[in-house]
KEZA-637234 format. One record per residue (C-alpha): x, y, z; residue number from 1. Coordinates in steps of 0.05 Angstrom, whole numbers, always signed. Layout:
// residues N
east:X | north:Y | up:Z | guke:NUM
...
***
This chain:
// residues 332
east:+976 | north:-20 | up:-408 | guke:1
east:+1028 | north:-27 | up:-352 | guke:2
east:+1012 | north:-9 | up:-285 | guke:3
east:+1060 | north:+42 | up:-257 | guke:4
east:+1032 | north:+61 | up:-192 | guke:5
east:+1048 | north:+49 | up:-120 | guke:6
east:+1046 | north:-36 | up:-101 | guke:7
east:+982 | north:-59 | up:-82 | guke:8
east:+1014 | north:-85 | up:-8 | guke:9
east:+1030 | north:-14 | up:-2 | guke:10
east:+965 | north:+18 | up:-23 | guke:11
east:+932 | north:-23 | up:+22 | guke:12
east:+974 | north:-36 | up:+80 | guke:13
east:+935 | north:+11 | up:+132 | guke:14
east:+858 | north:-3 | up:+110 | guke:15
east:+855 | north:-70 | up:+157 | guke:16
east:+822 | north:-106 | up:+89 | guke:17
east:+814 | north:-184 | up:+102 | guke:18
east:+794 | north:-238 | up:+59 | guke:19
east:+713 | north:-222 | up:+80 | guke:20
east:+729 | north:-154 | up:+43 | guke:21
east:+761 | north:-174 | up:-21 | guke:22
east:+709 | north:-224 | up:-26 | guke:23
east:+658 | north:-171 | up:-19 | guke:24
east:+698 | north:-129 | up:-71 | guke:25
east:+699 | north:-182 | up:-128 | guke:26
east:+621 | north:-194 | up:-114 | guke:27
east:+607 | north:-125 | up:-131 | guke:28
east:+655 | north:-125 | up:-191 | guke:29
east:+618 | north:-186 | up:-215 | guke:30
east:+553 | north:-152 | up:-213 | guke:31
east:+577 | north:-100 | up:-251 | guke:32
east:+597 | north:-120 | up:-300 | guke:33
east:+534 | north:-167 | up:-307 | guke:34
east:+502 | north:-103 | up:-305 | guke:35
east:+546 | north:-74 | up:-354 | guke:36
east:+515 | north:-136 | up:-418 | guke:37
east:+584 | north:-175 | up:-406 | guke:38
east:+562 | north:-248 | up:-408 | guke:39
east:+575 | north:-301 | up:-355 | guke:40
east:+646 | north:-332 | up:-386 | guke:41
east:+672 | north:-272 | up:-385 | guke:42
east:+653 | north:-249 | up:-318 | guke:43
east:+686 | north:-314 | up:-298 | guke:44
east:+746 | north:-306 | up:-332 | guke:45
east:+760 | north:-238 | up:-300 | guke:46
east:+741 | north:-264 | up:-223 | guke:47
east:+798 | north:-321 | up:-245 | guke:48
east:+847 | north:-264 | up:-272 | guke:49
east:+832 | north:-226 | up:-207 | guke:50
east:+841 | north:-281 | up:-150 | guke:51
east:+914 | north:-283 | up:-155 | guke:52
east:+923 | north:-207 | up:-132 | guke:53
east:+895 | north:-227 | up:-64 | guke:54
east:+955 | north:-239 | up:-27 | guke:55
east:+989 | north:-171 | up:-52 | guke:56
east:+923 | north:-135 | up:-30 | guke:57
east:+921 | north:-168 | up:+35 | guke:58
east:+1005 | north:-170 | up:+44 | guke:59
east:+1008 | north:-239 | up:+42 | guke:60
east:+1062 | north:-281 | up:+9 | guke:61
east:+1037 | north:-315 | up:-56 | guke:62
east:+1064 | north:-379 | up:-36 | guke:63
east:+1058 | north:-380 | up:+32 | guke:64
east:+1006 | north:-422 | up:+70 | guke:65
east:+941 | north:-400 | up:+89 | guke:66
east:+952 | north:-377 | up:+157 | guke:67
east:+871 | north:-372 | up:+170 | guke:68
east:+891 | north:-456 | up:+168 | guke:69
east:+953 | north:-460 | up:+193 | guke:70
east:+980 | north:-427 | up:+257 | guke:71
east:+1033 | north:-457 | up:+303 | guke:72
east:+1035 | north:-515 | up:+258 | guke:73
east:+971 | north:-534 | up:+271 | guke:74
east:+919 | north:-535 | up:+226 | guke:75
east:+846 | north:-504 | up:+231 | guke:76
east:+819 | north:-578 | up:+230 | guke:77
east:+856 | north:-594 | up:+298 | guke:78
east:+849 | north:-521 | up:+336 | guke:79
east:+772 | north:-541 | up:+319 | guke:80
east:+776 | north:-605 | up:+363 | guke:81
east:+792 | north:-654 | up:+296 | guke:82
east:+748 | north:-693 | up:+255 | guke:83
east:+701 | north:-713 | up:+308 | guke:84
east:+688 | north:-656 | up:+334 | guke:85
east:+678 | north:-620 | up:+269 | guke:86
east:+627 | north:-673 | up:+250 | guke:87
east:+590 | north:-651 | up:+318 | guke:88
east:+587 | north:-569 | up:+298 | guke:89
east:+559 | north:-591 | up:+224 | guke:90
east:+499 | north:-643 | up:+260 | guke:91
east:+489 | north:-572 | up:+310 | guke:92
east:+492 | north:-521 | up:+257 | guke:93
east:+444 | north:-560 | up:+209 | guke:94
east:+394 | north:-570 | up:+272 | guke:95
east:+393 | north:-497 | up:+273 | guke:96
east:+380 | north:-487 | up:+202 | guke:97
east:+320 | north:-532 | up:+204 | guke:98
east:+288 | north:-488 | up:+258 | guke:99
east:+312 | north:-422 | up:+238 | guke:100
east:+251 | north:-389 | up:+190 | guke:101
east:+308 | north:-347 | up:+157 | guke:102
east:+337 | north:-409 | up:+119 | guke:103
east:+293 | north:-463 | up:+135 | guke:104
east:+259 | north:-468 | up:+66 | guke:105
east:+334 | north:-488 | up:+32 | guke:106
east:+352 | north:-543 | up:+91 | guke:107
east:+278 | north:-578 | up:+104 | guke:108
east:+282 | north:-634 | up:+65 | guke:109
east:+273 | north:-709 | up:+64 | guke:110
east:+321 | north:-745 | up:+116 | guke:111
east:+361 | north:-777 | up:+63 | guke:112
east:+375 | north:-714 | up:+28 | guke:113
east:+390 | north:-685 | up:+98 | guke:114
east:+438 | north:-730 | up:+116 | guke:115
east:+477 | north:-714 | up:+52 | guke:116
east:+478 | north:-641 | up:+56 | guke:117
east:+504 | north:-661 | up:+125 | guke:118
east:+558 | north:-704 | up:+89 | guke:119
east:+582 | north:-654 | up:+42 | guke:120
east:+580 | north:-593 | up:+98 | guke:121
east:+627 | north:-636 | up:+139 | guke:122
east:+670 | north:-658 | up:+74 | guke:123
east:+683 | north:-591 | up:+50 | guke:124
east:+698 | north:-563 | up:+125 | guke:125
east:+750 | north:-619 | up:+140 | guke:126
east:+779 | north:-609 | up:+76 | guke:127
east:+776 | north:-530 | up:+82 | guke:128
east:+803 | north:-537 | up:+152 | guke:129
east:+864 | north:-568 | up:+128 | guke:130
east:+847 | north:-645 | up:+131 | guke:131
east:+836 | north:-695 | up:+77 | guke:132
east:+800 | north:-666 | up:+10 | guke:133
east:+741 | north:-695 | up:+8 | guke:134
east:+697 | north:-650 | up:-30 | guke:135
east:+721 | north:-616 | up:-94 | guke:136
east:+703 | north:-544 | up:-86 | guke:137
east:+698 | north:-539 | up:-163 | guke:138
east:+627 | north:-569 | up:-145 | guke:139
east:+605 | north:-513 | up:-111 | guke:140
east:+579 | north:-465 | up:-158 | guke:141
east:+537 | north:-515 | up:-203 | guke:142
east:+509 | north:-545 | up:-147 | guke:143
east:+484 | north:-483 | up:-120 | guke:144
east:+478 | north:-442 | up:-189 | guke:145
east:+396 | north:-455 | up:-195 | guke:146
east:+384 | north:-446 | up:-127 | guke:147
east:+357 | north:-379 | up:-100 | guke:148
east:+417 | north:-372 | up:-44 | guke:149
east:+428 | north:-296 | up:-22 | guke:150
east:+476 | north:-256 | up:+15 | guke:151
east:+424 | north:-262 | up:+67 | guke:152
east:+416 | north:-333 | up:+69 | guke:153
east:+497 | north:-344 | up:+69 | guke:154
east:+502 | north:-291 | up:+135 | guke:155
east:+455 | north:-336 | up:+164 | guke:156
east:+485 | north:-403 | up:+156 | guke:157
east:+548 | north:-367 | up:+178 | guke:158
east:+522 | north:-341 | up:+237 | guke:159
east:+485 | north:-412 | up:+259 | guke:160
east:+550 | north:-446 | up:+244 | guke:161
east:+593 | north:-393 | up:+289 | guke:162
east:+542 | north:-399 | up:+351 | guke:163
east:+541 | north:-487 | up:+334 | guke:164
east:+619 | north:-482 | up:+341 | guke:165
east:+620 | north:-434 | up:+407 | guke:166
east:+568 | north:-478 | up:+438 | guke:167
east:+621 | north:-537 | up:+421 | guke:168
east:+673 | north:-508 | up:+456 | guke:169
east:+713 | north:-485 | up:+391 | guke:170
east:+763 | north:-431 | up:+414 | guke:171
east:+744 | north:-358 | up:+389 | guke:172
east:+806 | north:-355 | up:+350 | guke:173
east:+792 | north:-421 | up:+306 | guke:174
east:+726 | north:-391 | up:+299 | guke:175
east:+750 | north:-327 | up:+262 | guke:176
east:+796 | north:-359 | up:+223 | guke:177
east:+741 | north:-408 | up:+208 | guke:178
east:+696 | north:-344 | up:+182 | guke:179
east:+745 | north:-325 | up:+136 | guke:180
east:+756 | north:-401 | up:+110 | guke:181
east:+679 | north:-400 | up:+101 | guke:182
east:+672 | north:-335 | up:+61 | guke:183
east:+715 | north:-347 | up:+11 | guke:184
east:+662 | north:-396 | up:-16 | guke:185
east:+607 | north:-337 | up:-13 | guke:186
east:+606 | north:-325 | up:-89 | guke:187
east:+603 | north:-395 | up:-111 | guke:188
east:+554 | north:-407 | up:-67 | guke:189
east:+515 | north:-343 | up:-87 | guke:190
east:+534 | north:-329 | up:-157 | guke:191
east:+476 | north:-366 | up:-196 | guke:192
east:+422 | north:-324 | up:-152 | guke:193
east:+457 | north:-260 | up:-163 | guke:194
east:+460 | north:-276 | up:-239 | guke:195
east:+393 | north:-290 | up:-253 | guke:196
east:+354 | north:-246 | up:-216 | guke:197
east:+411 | north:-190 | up:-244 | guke:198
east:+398 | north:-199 | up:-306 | guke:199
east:+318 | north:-205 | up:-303 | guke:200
east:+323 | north:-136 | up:-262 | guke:201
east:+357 | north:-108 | up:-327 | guke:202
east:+309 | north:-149 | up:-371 | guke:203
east:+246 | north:-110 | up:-334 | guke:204
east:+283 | north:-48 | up:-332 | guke:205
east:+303 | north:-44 | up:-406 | guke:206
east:+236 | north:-69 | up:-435 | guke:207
east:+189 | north:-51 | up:-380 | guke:208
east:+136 | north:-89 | up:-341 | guke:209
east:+86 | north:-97 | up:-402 | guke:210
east:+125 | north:-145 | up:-441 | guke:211
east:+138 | north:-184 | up:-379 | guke:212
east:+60 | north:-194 | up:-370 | guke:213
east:+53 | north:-211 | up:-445 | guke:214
east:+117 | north:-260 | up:-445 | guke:215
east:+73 | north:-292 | up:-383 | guke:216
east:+17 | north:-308 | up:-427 | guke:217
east:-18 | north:-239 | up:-422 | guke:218
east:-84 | north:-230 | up:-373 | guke:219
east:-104 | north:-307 | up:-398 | guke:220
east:-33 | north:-326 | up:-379 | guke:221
east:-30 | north:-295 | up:-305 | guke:222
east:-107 | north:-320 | up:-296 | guke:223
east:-83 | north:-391 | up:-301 | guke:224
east:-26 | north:-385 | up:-267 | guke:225
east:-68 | north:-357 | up:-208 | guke:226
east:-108 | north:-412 | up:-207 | guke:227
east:-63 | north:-461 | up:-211 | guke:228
east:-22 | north:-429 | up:-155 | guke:229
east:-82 | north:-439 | up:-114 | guke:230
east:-87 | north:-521 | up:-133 | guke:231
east:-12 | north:-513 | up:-105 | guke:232
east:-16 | north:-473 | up:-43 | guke:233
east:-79 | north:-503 | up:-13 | guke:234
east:-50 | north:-578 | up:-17 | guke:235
east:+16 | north:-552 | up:+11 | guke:236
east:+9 | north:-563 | up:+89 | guke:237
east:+70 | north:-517 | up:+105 | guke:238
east:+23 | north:-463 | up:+89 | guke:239
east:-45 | north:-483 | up:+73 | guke:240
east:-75 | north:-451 | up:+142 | guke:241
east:-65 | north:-383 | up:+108 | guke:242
east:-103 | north:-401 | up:+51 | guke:243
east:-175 | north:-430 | up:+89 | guke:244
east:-236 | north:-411 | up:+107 | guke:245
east:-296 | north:-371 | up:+89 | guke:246
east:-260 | north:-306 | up:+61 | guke:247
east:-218 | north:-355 | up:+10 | guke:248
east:-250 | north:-340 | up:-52 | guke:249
east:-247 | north:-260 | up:-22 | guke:250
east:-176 | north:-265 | up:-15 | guke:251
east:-158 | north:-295 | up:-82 | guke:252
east:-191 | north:-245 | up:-118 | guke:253
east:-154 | north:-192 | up:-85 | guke:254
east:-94 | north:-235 | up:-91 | guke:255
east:-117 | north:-241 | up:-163 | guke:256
east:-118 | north:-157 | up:-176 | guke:257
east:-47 | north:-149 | up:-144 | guke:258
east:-8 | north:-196 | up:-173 | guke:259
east:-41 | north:-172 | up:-242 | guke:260
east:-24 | north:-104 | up:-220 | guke:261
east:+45 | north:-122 | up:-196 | guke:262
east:+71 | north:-165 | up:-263 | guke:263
east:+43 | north:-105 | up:-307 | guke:264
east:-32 | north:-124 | up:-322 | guke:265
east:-88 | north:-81 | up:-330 | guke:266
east:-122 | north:-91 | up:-257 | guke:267
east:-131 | north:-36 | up:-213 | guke:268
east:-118 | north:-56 | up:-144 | guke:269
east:-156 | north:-18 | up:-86 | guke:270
east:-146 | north:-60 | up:-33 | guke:271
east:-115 | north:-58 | up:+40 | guke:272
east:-41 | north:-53 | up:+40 | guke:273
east:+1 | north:-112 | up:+42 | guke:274
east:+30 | north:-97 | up:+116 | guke:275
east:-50 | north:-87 | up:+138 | guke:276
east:-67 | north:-145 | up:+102 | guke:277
east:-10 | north:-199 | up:+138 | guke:278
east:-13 | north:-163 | up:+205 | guke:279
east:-40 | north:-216 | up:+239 | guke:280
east:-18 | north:-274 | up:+198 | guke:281
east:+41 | north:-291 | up:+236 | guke:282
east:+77 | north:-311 | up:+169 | guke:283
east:+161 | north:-303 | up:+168 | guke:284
east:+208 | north:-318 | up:+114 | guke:285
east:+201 | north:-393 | up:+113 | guke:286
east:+123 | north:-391 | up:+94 | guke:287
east:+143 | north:-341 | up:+44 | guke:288
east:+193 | north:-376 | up:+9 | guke:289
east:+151 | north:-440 | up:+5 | guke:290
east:+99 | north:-391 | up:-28 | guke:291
east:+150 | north:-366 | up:-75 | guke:292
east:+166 | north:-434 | up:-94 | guke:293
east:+92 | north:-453 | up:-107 | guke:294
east:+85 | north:-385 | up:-147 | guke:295
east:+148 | north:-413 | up:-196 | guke:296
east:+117 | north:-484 | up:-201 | guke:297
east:+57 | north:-447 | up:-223 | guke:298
east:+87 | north:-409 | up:-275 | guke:299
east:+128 | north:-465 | up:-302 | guke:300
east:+70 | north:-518 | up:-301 | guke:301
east:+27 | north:-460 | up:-347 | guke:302
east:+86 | north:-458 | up:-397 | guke:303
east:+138 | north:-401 | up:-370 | guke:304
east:+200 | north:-400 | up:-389 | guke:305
east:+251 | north:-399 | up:-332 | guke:306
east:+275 | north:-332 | up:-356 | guke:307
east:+201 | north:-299 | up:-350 | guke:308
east:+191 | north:-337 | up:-275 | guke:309
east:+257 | north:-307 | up:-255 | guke:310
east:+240 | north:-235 | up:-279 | guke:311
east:+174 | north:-248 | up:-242 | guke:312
east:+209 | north:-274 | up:-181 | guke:313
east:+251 | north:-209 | up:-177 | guke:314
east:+191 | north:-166 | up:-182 | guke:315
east:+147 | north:-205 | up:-131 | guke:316
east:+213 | north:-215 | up:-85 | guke:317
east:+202 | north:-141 | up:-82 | guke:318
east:+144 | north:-146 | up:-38 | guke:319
east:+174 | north:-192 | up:+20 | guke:320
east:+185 | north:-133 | up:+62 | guke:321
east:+113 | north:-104 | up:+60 | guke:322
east:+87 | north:-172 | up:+69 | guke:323
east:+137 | north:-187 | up:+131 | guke:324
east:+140 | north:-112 | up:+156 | guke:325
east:+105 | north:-131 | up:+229 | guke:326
east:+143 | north:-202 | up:+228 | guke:327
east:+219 | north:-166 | up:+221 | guke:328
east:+184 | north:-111 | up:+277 | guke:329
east:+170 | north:-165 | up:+331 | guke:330
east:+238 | north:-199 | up:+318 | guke:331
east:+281 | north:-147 | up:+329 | guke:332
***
């Protein structure tokens, strides 16, 4: 069919939409039609087929330069200080990360591997910014595809890496155009997490939570996995203090019921509730994550295929704002 309607520059020439919001739009459409059965090549396809309509949306000339890059002939990569300076706001911004419990769990990792996440940050930024290409952005999405990265966890990086470039003298004008550099990256970046735990929503929402217990093994299944979650948890010392002491064994069985209860098992929880229970735990999202990640090694290592531990994953995720209901009240 032939579209016969008004241009899009036209449509959309008084609702102030930037880059941020078209990115935002073809997220959506994405999950969709992943909610709609449509399978991943397709889905691709179409976010290809829709990228080039951009510029008319936003009134921009198809072959014109960025001008979040260039402006007064300059590029981004200069108005940011250059090369050197650039390098400076990554080493910041991935201090911040370390610390912040929001996103530490993705950047805490052995120094080697930190100083290449370092090296590729920087790569793609100078590249981004209208300097060298050092980093081919076609990487993006496979590296990131099997990692558990949010919307949430992508606000936060940008956020750290706005306050790493004010605090480095960037000029506030770099920084938005920076913003919108950074965001167009959002669904590679995000896109494996959203497709995963969008289709095991659909999975436990079209066949319900029993098969979900049964495909993890049934009440023999969950039991082990319990158990071996335990062996996990208590040897890891980023959150073993929450798992010691006298009332242990009282705390796993408890633990035991709700899970059981939670995947679809037969248990019948009568416990405290899960805010009572973590109110004076001091736990936040790092310790959770780290638990979540020990819950998945736990399934796998019992014989869970990934599709079952990311249907799990989704239902347990669930939970992280009962669990860190008084943590998100003290930090606001």
């Amino acid at each position: 069919k032939a579209y016969k309607g008004k241009e899009l520059g036209e449509l959309h020439r008084n609702l102030g939409v930037n880059d941020y919001h078209f990115d935002a739009f073809l997220a959506d459409f994405g999950r969709a039609l992943l909610g709609s059965g449509h399978q991943d090549a397709l889905i691709d396809e179409v976010m290809v087929s829709l990228e080039p309509v951009r510029a008319d949306v936003l009134g921009r000339s198809r072959d014109a330069a960025d001008t979040s890059v260039m402006k007064d002939g300059k590029p981004l990569l200069e108005r940011y200080g250059g090369d050197m300076n650039l390098e400076t706001v990554v080493e910041s911004m991935y201090d911040k990360l370390v610390e912040d419990p929001r996103v530490r769990f993705h950047f805490e990792k052995a120094k080697a591997k930190q100083r290449q996440i370092r090296r590729k940050m920087y790569q793609y930024l100078s590249g981004a910014f209208g300097g060298p290409v050092q980093y081919d952005v076609k990487q993006m999405r496979p590296a990131h595809y099997n990692m558990n990265i949010t919307d949430y966890h992508f606000d936060v990086v940008s956020e750290l890496f706005q306050r790493a470039s004010k605090e480095n003298g960037c000029e506030a004008e770099a920084m938005m155009d920076a913003a919108i550099v950074v965001a167009k990256v959002r669904a590679d970046v995000t896109t494996g997490c959203v497709v995963r735990m969008e289709l095991a929503k659909k999975k436990n929402a079209q066949d319900g939570m029993d098969q979900l217990f049964q495909r993890l093994g049934g009440l023999d299944g969950v039991m082990a996995m319990i158990d071996r979650l335990y062996e996990c948890v208590e040897r890891d010392k980023r959150i073993n203090m929450f798992f010691e002491g006298a009332k242990l064994q009282s705390i796993k069985r408890q633990q035991t019921d709700y899970i059981i209860a939670t995947l679809g098992g037969p248990a019948d929880y009568r416990g405290r509730t899960l805010e009572d229970i973590h109110l004076v735990l001091q736990m936040n999202d790092y310790h959770l994550d780290c638990f979540m990640q020990n819950m998945g090694r736990a399934l796998r290592d019992v014989g869970a295929e990934q599709d079952a531990v990311d249907e799990a994953t989704v239902v347990l995720e669930q939970l992280r704002k009962q669990i860190l209901f008084h943590h998100y009240k003290n930090s606001r």
